[in-house]
N, C-alpha and C positions, 0 to 999 in steps of 0.2 A: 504494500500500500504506500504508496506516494502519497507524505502529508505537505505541501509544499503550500506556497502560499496561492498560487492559482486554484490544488485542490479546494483548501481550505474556502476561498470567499466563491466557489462556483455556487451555483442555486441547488436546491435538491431536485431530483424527477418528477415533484410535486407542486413545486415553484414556489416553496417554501424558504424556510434560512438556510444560510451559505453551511456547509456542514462544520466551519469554525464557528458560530454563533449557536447552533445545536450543542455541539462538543462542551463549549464553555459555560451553557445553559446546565447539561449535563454535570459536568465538576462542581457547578457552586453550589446546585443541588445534592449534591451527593456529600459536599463536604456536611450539610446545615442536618441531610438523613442522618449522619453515624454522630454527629454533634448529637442532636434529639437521641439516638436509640444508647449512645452513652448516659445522657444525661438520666434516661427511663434506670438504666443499670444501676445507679448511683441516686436514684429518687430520693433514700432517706438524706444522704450526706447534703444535697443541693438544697430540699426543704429546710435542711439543719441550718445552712449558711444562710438562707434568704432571712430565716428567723430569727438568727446572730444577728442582721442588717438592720432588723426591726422593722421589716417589708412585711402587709397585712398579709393571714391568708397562704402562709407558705407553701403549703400540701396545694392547693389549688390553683396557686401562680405558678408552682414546680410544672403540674398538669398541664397547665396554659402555654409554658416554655415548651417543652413537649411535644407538644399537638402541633406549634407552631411551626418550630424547629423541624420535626420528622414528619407532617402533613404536606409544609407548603415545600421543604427537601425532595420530597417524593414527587411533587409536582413537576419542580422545573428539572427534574432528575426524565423525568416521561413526556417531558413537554406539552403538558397539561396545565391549561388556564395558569399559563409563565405569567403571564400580566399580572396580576393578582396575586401568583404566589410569590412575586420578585418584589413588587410592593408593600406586601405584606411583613416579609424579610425586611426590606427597607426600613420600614418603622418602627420591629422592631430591633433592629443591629445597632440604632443610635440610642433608646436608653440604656439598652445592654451594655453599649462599648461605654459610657461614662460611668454606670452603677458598678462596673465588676472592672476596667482597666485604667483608675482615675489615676496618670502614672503622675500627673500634679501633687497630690499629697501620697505617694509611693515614698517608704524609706530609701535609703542608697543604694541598698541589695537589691532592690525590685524593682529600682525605677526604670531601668534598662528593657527587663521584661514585658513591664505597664506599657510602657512608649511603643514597644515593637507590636503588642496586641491592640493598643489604641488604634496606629496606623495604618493595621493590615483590616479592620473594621472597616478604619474610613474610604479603603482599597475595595471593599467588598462591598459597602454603600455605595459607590460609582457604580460599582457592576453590577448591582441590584437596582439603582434606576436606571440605568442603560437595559437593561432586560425590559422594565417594568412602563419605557416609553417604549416601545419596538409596536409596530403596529402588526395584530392581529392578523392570520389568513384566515378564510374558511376550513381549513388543517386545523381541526384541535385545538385551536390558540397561539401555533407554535408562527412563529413570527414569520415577515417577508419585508425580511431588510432589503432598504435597497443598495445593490451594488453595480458600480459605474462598471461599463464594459468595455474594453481596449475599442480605439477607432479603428472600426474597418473588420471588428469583429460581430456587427448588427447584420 
């Protein structure tokens, strides 16, 4: 398989997204699935922390994290209603990245850590409204970016 950058932004046989924009649709879901199917693994410990936080409700925001994380994961992982699931993401990746990577009040041991999670968030907010503006096909939701085509290739 040739992944070169012509394969990458071609259309699909459906006139769908470039199979680079699928692909990456794929990965940021998949990372946000095993985020979620970890976090279900570790349900008591995450409830424990949100409730160290003094965040209302911790068994129930745990669930809410959860559902988000490995529902709308599974989405843009299937290319299924992206717009929505990449949005959804969206909204919530910026409380998350301030509540749990505030590397501003991080000790000296950690600040390092905080910063590099802070920014790889704000890395992944980009890529969740670029997903979450892509405009709809008749295809399941999965986008039809548009890509410019070399001259004299029409």
């Amino acid at each position: 398989m040739d992944l070169n950058l012509k394969t990458l932004t071609r259309l699909d046989r459906a006139g769908g997204c470039p199979a680079g924009v699928r692909i990456g649709q794929a990965m940021i879901g998949a990372l946000f699935l095993i985020s979620g199917a970890l976090k279900a693994i570790g349900f008591a410990a995450l409830a424990a922390r949100l409730s160290q936080m003094g965040l209302p409700l911790a068994p129930l925001l745990t669930t809410l994290v959860i559902i988000v994380e490995a529902g709308c994961g599974a989405a843009l992982f299937l290319a299924w209603q992206t717009r929505l699931a990449a949005a959804t993401l969206a909204a919530f990746v910026v409380p998350a990245t301030f509540l749990f990577h505030a590397f501003w009040a991080a000790d000296a041991a950690s600040y390092g850590n905080q910063l590099n999670h802070f920014l790889k968030n704000v890395g992944l907010f980009g890529a969740l409204l670029a997903i979450a503006c892509t405009r709809p096909s008749a295809d399941r939701s999965a986008c039809t970016a548009q890509v410019s085509q070399p001259e004299g290739s029409r």
